[in-house]
C-alpha positions in Angstrom: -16.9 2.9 8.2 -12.8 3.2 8.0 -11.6 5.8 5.7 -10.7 3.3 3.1 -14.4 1.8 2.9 -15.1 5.9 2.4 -12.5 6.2 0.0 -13.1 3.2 -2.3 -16.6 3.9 -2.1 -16.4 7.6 -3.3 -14.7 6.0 -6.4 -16.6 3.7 -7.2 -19.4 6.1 -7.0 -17.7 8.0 -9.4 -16.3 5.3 -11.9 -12.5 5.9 -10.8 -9.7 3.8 -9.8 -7.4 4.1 -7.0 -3.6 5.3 -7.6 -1.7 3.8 -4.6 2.1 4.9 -4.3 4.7 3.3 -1.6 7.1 4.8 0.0 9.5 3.6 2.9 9.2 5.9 5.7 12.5 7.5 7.0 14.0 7.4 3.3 16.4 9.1 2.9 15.2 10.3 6.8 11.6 11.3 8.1 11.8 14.8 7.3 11.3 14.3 4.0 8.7 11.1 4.3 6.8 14.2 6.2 6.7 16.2 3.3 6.4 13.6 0.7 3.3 12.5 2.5 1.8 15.7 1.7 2.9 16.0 -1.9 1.5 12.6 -2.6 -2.0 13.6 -1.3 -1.9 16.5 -3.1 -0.3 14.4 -6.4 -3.4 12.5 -6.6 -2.9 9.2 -4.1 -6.0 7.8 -3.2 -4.4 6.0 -0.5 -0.5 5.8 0.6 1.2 2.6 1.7 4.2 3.5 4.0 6.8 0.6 4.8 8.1 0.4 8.2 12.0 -0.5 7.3 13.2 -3.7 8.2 16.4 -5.4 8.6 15.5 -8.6 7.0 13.0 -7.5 4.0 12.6 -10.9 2.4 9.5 -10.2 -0.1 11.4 -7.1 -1.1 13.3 -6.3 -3.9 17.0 -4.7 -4.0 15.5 -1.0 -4.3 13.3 -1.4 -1.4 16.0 -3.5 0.4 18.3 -0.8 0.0 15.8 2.3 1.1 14.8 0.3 4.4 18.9 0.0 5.2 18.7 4.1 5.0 16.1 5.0 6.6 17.3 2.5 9.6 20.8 4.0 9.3 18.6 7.3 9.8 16.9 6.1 13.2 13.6 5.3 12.0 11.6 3.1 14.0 7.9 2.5 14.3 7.2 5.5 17.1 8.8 8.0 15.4 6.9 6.9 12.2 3.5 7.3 14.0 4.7 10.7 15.2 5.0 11.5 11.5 1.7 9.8 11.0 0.2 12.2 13.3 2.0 15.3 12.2 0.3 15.0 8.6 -2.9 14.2 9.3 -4.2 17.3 9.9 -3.3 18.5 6.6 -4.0 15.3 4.5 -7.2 13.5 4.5 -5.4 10.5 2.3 -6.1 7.0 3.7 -2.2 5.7 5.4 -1.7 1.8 5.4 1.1 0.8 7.2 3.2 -1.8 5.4 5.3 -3.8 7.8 6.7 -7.4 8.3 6.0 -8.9 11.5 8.6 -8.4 13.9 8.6 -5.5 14.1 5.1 -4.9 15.2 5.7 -7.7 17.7 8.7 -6.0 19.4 6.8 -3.0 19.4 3.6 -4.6 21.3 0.4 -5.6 19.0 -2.2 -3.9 21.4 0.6 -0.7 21.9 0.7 -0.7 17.8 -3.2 -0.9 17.0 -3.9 2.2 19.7 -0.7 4.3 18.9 -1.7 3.9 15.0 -5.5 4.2 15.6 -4.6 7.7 17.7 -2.4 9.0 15.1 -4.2 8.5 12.2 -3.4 5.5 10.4 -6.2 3.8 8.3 -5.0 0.2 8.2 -2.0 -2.4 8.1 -0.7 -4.9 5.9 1.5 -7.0 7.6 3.4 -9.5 4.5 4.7 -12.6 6.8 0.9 -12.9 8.6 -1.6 -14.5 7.2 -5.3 -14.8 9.1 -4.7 -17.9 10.3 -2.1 -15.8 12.9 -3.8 -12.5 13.5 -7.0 -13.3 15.4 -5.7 -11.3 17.9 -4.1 -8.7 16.3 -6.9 -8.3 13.8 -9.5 -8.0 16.9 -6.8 -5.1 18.5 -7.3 -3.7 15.1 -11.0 -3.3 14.8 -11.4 -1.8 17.8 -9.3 0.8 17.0 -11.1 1.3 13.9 -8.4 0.3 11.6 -8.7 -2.5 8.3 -6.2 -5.0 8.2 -5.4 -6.1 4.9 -3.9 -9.3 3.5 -2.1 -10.0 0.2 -3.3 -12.6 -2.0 -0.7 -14.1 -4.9 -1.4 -16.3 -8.1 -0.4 -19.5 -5.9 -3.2 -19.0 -3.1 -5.5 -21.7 -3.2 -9.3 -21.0 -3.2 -10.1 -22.1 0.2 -7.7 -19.8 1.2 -9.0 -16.7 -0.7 -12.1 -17.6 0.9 -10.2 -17.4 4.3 -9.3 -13.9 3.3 -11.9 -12.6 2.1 -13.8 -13.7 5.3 -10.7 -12.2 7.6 -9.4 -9.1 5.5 -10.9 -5.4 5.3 -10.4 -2.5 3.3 -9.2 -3.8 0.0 -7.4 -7.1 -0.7 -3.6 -6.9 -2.5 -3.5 -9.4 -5.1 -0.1 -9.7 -5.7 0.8 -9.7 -10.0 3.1 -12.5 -9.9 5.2 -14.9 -7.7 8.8 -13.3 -6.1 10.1 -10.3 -4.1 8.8 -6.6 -5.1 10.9 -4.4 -8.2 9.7 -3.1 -11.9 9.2 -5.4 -14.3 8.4 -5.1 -18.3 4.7 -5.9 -18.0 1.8 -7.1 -16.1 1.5 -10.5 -17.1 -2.0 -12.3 -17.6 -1.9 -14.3 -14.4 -2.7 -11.0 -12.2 -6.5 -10.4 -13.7 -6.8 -14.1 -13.7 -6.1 -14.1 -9.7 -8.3 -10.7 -9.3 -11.2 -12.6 -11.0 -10.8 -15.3 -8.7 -10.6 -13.1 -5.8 -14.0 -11.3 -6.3 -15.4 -14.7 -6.8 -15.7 -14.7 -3.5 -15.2 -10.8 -2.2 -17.0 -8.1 -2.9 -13.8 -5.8 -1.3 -11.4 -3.7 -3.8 -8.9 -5.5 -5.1 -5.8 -3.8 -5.5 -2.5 -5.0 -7.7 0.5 -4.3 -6.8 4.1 -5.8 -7.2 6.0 -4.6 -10.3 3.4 -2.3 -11.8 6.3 1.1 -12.6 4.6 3.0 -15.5 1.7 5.1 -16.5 0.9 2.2 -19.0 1.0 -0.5 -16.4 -1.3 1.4 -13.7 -3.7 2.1 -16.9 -3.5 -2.0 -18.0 -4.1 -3.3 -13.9 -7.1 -0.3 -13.9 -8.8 -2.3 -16.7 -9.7 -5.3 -14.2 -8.9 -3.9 -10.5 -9.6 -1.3 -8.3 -6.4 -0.2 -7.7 -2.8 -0.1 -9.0 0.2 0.1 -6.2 3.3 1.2 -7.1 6.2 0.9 -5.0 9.8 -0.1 -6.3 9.5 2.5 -9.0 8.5 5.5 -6.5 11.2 4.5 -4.3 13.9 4.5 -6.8 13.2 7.8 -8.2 13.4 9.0 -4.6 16.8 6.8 -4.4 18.0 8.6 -7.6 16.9 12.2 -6.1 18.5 11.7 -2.8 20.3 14.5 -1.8 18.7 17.1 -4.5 16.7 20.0 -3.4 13.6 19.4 -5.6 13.4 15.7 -4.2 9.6 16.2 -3.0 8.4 17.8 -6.1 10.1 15.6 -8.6 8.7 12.8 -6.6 5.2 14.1 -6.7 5.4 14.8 -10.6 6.3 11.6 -11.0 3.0 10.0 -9.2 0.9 12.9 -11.2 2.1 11.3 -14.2 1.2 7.9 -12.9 -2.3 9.2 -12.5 -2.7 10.4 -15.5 -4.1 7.2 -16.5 -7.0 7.6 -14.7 -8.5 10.3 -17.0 -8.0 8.5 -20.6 -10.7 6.1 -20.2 -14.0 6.0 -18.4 -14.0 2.7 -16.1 -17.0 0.2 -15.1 -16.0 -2.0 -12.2 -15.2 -5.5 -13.7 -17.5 -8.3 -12.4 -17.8 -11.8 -12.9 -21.4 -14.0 -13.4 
C-alpha cells in the first residue's frame, strides 16, 4: 500500500477531507521549496503536489507560467528537485506527487525517473500531456517502484474513457473543475460534482478537484462532494507576492492553515452514488 492509499484511507476512517496545496519547485529557488515543504506538512497538507517547471506550460495559467520561468532562471531541474525530495523526507511524512508535463520526464529517462523518485521519497506522478493510453510503460516503471501514477479527468472526458482511468490510475483521480489552463476563479461551478459523480460511477479511488479552487469557501464547497480540494494558482501567487520578504515560509504556511480551516466547520460523509 503507497502512502497515498495510507493517507486517504486514514481520512476516510476518520470522516476528513484532504487539503492538497501546489507549489512549483525551485520558486523563487529550491531553498525555499525546501522549507516550504516542511511548513506545508506542518500547515496541515495531506498531500503536496510539486510542479517540475517547464518551459512550455500549456495547461497552466499566467501565475504558474510565470513561477516555472523563475524557478528555471534559478537552475531547477528534475535531479536537483529529487535531491530536495530526499532532503525532506526524513522530517515530513506528507505524501509528494510530482506534477510534471512530459518532456521533461522523457529527457530525463522514464526508468532513471521512477527509481530516482521511488529512492527519494516521492509518492506518485501526475504527468498532464499523458494519458493511459501512453504510459503502459512508464506506469509499469512506476509500480515497481512503488509509486501511484495519477491521471486527471475533465468535464469533457467521455465515459469510456473514465473507465480507462479508473482501470489505469492509482492513488486518487484529479477531476479537473472546468475546461482551460489553471488560475483562481470566482466559484466552483456545478459541472465539477457533476464530473466527480460520474467518476465514482466507476472508481472507488479519491477523487480530488483541483483547477481554480483559491479560497477557504471554495475548498469547503469541493469538500461537500470530493475527497480532496487542490489548490495551486492561489498558493503560488501569494508566494509570487512574498518573494523576496523574510517571513515568505510562514506567511505561506498561514495562508494553507486558513485553507484548512474548512475542514473543521462540518463533519463530512463520503458522497456516493446508487
Amino acid at each position: 500500500m503507497t502512502r497515498i492509499t495510507k493517507t486517504f484511507a486514514q481520512l476516510r476512517q476518520e470522516g476528513r477531507r484532504a487539503l492538497i496545496p501546489f507549489i512549483t519547485a525551485g520558486d523563487p529557488d529550491l531553498n525555499t521549496t525546501r522549507s516550504l515543504l516542511i511548513e506545508l506538512a506542518r500547515a496541515g497538507a495531506d498531500v503536496i503536489e510539486l510542479g517540475l517547471p517547464f518551459s512550455d506550460p500549456i495547461a497552466d495559467g499566467p501565475v504558474i507560467q510565470r513561477a516555472s520561468m523563475r524557478a528555471l532562471r534559478n537552475g531547477s531541474d528534475v535531479s536537483k528537485v529529487l535531491k530536495v525530495v530526499s532532503e525532506v523526507r526524513s522530517k515530513i511524512d506528507v505524501p509528494i506527487v510530482l506534477f510534471s508535463y512530459f518532456n521533461p520526464l522523457l529527457q530525463f529517462g522514464l526508468k532513471r525517473l521512477a527509481d530516482k523518485a521511488g529512492r527519494a521519497g516521492v509518492d506518485g506522478v501526475l504527468i498532464t500531456d499523458l494519458g493511459p493510453e501512453a504510459s503502459r510503460e512508464f506506469s509499469s516503471e512506476l509500480q515497481r517502484n512503488n509509486l501511484d501514477q495519477i491521471f486527471l479527468v475533465a468535464p469533457t472526458s467521455t465515459n469510456e474513457r473514465l473507465r480507462l482511468i479508473a482501470e489505469s490510475g492509482s492513488g486518487f483521480i484529479y477531476a479537473v473543475s472546468r475546461t482551460g489552463v489553471t488560475g483562481q476563479q470566482s466559484e466552483v461551478g456545478a459541472e465539477a460534482e457533476r464530473l466527480v459523480m460520474r467518476v465514482r460511477e466507476v472508481s472507488d479511488l479519491p477523487v480530488a478537484v483541483g483547477f481554480g479552487i483559491s479560497n477557504c469557501e471554495q475548498v469547503h464547497e469541493v469538500w461537500r462532494y470530493a475527497d480532496a480540494a487542490v489548490v495551486g494558482s492561489a498558493v503560488v501567487a501569494e508566494i509570487e507576492r512574498l518573494n523576496g520578504l523574510p517571513d515568505l515560509v510562514s506567511e505561506v504556511g498561514n495562508f494553507v492553515r486558513l485553507l484548512g480551516r474548512a475542514r473543521t466547520s462540518r463533519n463530512f460523509t463520503r458522497a456516493t452514488t446508487s
